[in-house]
C-alpha positions in Angstrom: -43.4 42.5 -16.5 -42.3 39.5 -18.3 -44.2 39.7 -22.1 -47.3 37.3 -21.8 -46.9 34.5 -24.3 -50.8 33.8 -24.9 -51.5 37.6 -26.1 -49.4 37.0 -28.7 -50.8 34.0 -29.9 -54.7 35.8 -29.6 -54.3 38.0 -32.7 -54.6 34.5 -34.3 -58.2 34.7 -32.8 -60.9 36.6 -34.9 -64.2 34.6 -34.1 -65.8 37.4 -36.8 -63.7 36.4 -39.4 -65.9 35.1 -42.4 -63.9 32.7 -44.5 -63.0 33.6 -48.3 -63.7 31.8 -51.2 -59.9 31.4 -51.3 -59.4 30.7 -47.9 -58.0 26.8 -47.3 -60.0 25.6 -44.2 -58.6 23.4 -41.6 -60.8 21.2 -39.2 -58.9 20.5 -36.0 -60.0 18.6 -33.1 -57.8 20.0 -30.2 -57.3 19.2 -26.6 -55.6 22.1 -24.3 -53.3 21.0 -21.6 -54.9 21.8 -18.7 -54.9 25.4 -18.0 -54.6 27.0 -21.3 -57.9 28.2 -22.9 -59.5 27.0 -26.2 -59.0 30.3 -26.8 -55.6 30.3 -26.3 -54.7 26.8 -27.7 -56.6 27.7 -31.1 -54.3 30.6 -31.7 -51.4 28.7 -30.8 -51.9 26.1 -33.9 -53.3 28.9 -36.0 -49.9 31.2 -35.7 -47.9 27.5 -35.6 -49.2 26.8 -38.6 -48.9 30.2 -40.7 -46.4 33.0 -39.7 -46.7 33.4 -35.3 -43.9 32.4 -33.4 -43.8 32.5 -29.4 -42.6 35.9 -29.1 -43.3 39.8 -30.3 -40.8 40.5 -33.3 -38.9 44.4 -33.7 -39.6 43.2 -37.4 -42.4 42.4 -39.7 -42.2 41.0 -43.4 -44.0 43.0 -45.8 -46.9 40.2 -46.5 -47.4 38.9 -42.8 -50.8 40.5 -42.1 -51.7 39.7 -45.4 -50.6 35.6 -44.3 -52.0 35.2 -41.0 -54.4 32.0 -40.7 -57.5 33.1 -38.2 -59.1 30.9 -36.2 -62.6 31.5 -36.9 -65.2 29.2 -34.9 -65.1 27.0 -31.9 -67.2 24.4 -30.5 -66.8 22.3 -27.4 -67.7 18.7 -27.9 -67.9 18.5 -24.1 -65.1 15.6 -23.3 -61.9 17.8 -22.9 -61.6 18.6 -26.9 -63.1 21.1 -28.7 -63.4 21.6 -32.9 -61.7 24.5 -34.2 -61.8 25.9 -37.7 -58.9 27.8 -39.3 -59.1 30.0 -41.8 -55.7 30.0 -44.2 -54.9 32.5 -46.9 -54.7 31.1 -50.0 -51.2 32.9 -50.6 -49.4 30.7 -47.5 -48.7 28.0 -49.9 -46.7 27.1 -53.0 -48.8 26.0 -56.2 -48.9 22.5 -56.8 -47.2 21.0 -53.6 -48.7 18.7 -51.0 -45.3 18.6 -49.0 -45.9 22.4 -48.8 -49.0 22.0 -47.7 -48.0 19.5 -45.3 -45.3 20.5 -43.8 -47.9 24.1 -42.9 -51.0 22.9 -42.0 -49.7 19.1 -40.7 -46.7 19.7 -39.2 -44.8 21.2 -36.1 -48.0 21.8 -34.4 -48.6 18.7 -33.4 -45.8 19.1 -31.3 -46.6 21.8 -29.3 -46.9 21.0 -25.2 -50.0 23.6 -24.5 -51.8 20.4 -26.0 -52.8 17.3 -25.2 -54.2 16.2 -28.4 -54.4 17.8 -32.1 -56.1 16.3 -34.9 -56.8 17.5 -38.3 -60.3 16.2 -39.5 -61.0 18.2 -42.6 -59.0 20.1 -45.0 -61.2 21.9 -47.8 -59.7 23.2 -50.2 -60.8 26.2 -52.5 -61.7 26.1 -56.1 -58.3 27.8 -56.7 -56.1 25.3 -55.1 -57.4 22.6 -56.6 -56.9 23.6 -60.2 -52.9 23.8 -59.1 -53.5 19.5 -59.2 -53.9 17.0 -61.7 -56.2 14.6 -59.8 -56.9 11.5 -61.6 -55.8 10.6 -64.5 -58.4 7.6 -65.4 -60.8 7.3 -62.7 -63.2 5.4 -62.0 -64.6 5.1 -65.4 -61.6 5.0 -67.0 -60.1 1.9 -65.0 -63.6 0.1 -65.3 -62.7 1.2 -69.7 -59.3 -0.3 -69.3 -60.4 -3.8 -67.6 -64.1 -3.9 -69.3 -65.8 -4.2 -66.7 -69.0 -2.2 -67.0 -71.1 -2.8 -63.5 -69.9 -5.1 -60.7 -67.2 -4.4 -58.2 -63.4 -4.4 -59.6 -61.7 -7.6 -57.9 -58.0 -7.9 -57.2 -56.0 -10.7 -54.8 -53.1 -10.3 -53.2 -50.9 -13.8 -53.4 -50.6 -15.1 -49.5 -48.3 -15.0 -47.9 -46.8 -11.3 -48.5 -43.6 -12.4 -48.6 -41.3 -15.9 -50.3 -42.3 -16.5 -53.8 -39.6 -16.5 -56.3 -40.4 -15.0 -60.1 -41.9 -18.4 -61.2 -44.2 -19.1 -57.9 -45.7 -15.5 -58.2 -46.6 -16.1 -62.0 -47.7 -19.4 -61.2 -50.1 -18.5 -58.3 -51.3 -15.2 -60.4 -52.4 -17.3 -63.2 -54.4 -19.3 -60.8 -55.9 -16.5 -59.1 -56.4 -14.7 -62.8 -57.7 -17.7 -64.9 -60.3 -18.4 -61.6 -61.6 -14.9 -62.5 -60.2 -12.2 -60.3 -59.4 -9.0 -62.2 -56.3 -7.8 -60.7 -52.9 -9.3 -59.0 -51.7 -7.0 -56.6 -48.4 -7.2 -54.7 -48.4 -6.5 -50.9 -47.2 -3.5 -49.4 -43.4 -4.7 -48.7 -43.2 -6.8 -51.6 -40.7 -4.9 -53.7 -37.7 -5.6 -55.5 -36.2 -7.9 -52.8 -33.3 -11.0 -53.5 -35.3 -14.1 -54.1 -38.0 -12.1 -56.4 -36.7 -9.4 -58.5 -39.1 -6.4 -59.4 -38.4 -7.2 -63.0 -38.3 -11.0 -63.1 -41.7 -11.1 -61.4 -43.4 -8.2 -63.8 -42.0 -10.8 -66.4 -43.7 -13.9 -64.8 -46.6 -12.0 -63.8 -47.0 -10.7 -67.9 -47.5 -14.1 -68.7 -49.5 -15.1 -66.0 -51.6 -12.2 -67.6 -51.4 -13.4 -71.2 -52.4 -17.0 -70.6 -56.0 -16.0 -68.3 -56.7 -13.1 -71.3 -56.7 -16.0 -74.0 -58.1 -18.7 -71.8 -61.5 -16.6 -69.9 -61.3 -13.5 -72.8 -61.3 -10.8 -69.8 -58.8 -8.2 -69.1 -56.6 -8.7 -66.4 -53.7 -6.6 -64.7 -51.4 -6.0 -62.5 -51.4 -3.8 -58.9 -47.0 -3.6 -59.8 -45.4 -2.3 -56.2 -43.1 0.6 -57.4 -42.2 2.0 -54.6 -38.5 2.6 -54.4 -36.2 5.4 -54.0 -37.2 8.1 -56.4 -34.5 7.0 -58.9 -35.7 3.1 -58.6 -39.1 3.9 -58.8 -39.2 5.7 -62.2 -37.2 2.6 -63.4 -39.9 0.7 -62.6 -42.8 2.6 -63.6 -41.0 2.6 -67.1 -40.6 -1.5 -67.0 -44.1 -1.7 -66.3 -45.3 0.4 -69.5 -42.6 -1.2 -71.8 -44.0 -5.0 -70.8 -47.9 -3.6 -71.6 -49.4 -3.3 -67.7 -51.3 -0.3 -67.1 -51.2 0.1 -63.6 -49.0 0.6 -60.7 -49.1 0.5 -56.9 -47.1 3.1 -54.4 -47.0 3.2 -50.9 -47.8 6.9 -51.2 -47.7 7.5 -47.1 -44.5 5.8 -46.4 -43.0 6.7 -50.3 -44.1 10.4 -49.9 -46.0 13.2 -50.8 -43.3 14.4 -53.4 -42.6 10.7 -54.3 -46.4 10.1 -55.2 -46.7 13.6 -57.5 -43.7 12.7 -59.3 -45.2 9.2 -59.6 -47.9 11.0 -61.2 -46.3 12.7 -63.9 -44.9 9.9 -65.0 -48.5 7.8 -64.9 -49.6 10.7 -66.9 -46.5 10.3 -69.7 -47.2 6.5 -70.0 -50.8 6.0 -69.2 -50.3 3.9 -66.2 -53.3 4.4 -63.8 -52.0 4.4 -59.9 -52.9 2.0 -57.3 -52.3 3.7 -53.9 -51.6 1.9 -51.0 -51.9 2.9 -47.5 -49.5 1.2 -45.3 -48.2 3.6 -42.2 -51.9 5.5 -42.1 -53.1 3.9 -38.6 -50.2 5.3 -36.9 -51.7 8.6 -37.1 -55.2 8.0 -38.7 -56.0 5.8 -35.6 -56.1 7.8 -32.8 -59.3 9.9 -32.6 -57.5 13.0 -30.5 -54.3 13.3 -32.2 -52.9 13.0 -35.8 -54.3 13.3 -38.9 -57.8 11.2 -40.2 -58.2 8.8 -42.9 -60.6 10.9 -44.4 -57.9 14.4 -44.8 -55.6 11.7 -46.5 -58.2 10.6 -48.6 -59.1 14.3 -50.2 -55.0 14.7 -50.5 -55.2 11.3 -52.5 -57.4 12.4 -54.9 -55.9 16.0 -55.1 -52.4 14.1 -55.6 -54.2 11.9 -58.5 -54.6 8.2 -57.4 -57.3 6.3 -59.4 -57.8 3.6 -56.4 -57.5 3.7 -52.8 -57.7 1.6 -49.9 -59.9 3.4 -47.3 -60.7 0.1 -45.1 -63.9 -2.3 -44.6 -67.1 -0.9 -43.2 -67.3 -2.9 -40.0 -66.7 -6.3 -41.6 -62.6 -6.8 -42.0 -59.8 -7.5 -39.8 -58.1 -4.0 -40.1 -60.1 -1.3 -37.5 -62.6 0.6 -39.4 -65.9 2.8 -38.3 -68.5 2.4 -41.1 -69.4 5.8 -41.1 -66.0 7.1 -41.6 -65.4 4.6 -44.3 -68.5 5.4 -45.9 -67.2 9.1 -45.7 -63.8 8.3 -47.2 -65.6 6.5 -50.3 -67.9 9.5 -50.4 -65.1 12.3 -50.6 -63.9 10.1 -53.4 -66.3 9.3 -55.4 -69.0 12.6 -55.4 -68.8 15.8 -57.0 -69.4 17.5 -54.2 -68.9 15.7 -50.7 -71.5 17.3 -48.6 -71.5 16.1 -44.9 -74.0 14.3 -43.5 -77.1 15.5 -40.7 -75.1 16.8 -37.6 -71.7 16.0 -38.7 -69.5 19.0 -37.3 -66.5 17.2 -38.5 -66.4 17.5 -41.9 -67.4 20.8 -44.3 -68.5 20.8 -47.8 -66.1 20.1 -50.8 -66.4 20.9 -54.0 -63.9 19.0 -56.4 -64.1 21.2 -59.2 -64.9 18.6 -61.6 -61.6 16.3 -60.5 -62.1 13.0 -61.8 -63.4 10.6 -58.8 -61.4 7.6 -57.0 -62.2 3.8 -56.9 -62.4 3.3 -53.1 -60.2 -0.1 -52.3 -61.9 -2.3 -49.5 -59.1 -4.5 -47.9 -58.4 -6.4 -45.5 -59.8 -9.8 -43.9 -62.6 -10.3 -46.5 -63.7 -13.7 -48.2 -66.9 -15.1 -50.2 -69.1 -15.3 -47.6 -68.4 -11.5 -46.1 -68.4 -9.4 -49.7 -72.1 -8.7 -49.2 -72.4 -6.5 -46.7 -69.4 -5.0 -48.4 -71.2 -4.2 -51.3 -74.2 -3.3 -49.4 -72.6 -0.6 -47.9 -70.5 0.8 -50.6 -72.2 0.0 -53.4 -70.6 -1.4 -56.8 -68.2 1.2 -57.7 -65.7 -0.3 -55.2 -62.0 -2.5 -56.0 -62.3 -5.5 -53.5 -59.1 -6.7 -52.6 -59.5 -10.5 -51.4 -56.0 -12.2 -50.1 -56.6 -14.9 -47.5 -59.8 -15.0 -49.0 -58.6 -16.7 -52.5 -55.5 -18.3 -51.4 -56.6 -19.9 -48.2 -59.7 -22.0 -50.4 -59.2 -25.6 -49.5 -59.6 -26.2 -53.0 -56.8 -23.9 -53.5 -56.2 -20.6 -55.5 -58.4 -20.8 -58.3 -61.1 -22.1 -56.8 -60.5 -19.5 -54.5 -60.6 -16.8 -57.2 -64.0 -19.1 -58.6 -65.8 -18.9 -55.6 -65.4 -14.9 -55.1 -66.9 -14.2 -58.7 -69.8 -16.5 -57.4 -70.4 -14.9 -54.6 -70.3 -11.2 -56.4 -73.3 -13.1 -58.9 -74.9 -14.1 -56.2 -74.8 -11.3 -54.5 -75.7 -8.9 -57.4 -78.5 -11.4 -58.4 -80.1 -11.3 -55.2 -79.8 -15.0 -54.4 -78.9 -15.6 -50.8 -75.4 -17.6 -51.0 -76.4 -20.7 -49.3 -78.8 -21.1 -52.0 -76.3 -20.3 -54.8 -73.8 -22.5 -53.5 -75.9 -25.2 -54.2 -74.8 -25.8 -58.1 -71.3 -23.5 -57.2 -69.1 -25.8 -55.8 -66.1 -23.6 -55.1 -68.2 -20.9 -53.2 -70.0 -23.5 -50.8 -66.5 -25.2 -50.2 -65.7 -21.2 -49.3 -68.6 -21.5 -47.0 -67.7 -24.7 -45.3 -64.6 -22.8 -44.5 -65.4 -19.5 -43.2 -69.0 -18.8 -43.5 -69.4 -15.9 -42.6 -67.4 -15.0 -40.5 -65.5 -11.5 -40.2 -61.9 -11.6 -38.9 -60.6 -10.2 -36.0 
């Protein structure tokens, strides 16, 4: 008889299995094409993912039953998909390397046609993993030591539009946006080196953009620099940026790389350049809730990796799509110890960081003067708002813009409802009359 392909796959399978401290533990959320078993379909990404293959082999390496993931627990969350937990020896992976780690537990299986849907929810990783990574280099309280700001939220503004400033415009507009009392320029995502604004004329402009609003309001400013480049680019850049006296730097870590990002590390590390990361390219597989890979997984490989900020969305309030439990989640397994899940949340397991440092969540997207409080509500005060349209769309243009977001964060942090404070704050009840509060769509 023709050798039965599922068999194979079921030694995979060992529902008594109790994990190891050692063990790396995957959350999946699978959906079986119809007519193969949970049973079946959670061997199939356990072997997938370790050392199976499809078929018997006449030969076995020394270390394979040493290697072999297990999946350990199922649950059926009654729609089709069930939650499967996979047990990985520690010894699958190389030390120190998220593409390793990647290309094993995020990789071909999400290819394979007994499912509908895969999904990896949760990755937890053992005490011994983690000491293989850096994590942060400065932090939450080392970014709040670098700009001096002690207890409200970080601000930064992108300058809208993403795209068409030359050198001079960008330094221009930063100084406005600086001077007006935001914290932090920040280039957009596909703002890089491109002809009519040079990576290194605009770090010039933007440097003394940055000098002028230190002398003039006595704060610290900075600058969110976009790196990202081919490898050989980038570390040309992240050099620039420590020789003109900026201390941080941006990277599109998901669309740059894994590999990209570490190396950006090490070289943070070397000139004391604290990393902005970026998001851009997460919703095509963070947005789907049966198949790809969630925010939150990306978020715990952030901070292994060794951002200090990262954009993990808006609870409910922005234009981008965001749950605010899952964004509350994502600041959470950045910012605690120990991220332990909430009441009846089979999703997510308990991680222990190890003592990592923690990461500034970054809330983005669609927010303005008159929608930061619920913001802040949510998340608290150890958060990096990032407010584009927000600043530069103020009738009263981008420093009022900048003004009127540093009123509303008083306000807010003072307890005085904003329609109230706006009374004697001209630039936040002109940001009123605009938007109220209104949250994009």
């Amino acid at each position: 008889m023709p050798e039965k392909f599922d068999v194979i796959y079921h030694e995979f399978v060992d529902e008594s299995y109790e994990p190891q401290e050692t063990d790396l533990i995957a959350v999946f959320r699978v959906t079986p094409r119809e007519g193969i078993s949970i049973y079946d379909a959670a061997g199939r990404v356990a072997a997938e993912s370790s050392v199976g293959t499809w078929t018997t082999l006449s030969v076995k390496p020394s270390f394979f039953e040493k290697l072999k993931a297990k999946a350990y627990r199922m649950h059926d969350l009654g729609d089709g998909s069930w939650l499967v937990w996979v047990a990985y020896p520690l010894g699958l992976f190389e030390e120190g390397s998220i593409p390793n780690l990647a290309s094993s537990v995020l990789g071909n299986i999400f290819g394979m046609k007994a499912l509908d849907g895969l999904r990896v929810e949760d990755i937890v990783f053992p005490r011994e993993y983690i000491r293989w990574f850096p994590g942060p280099q400065h932090g939450i309280e080392g970014v709040r030591r670098i700009l001096g700001v002690d207890k409200r939220p970080i601000l930064a503004t992108v300058p809208k539009p993403k795209l068409g400033y030359t050198p001079e415009e960008y330094g221009k507009v930063a100084y406005e946006i600086l001077v007006g009392g935001i914290d932090l320029v920040k280039d957009d995502e596909n703002f890089a080196g491109q002809s009519f604004c040079r990576f290194e004329a605009r770090l010039r402009e933007v440097m003394k953009a940055i000098d002028r609003a230190e002398k003039e309001t006595g704060e610290r400013k900075g600058y969110l620099a976009n790196v990202t480049a081919t490898i050989k680019e980038m570390e040309k850049r992240i050099k620039l940026v420590a020789d003109y006296g900026n201390k941080f730097i941006m990277v599109d870590f998901l669309t740059a790389g894994w590999a990209a990002l570490q190396h950006a590390r090490e070289l943070a590390e070397e000139y004391g350049l604290a990393i902005h990361g970026h998001r851009a390219f997460h919703a095509a597989f963070t947005r789907n809730p049966r198949h790809g890979v969630s925010m939150f997984v990306v978020a715990k490989l952030g901070r292994l990796a060794g951002l200090d900020h990262l954009h993990i969305g808006t609870p409910g309030v922005g234009k981008m799509d965001a749950k605010t439990a899952e964004v509350l989640d994502n600041a959470r397994v950045l910012r605690e110890p120990v991220f332990k899940p909430r009441e009846g949340d089979l999703f997510h397991l308990e991680q222990d960081w190890a003592g990592l440092k923690p990461v500034l969540p970054v809330a983005s997207g669609g927010l303005h003067p008159g929608n930061l409080q619920p913001v802040i509500e949510k998340l608290g005060t150890d958060v990096l708002l990032q407010v584009g349209g927000g600043v530069l769309g103020h009738p009263d243009g981008p420093r009022a813009g900048a003004a009127a977001v540093r009123q509303a964060i008083d306000a807010i942090l003072e307890g005085v409802p904003l329609e109230e404070y706006a009374r004697e704050h001209r630039e936040l009840a002109r940001a009123l009359e605009k938007w109220g509060r209104v949250h994009p769509v």
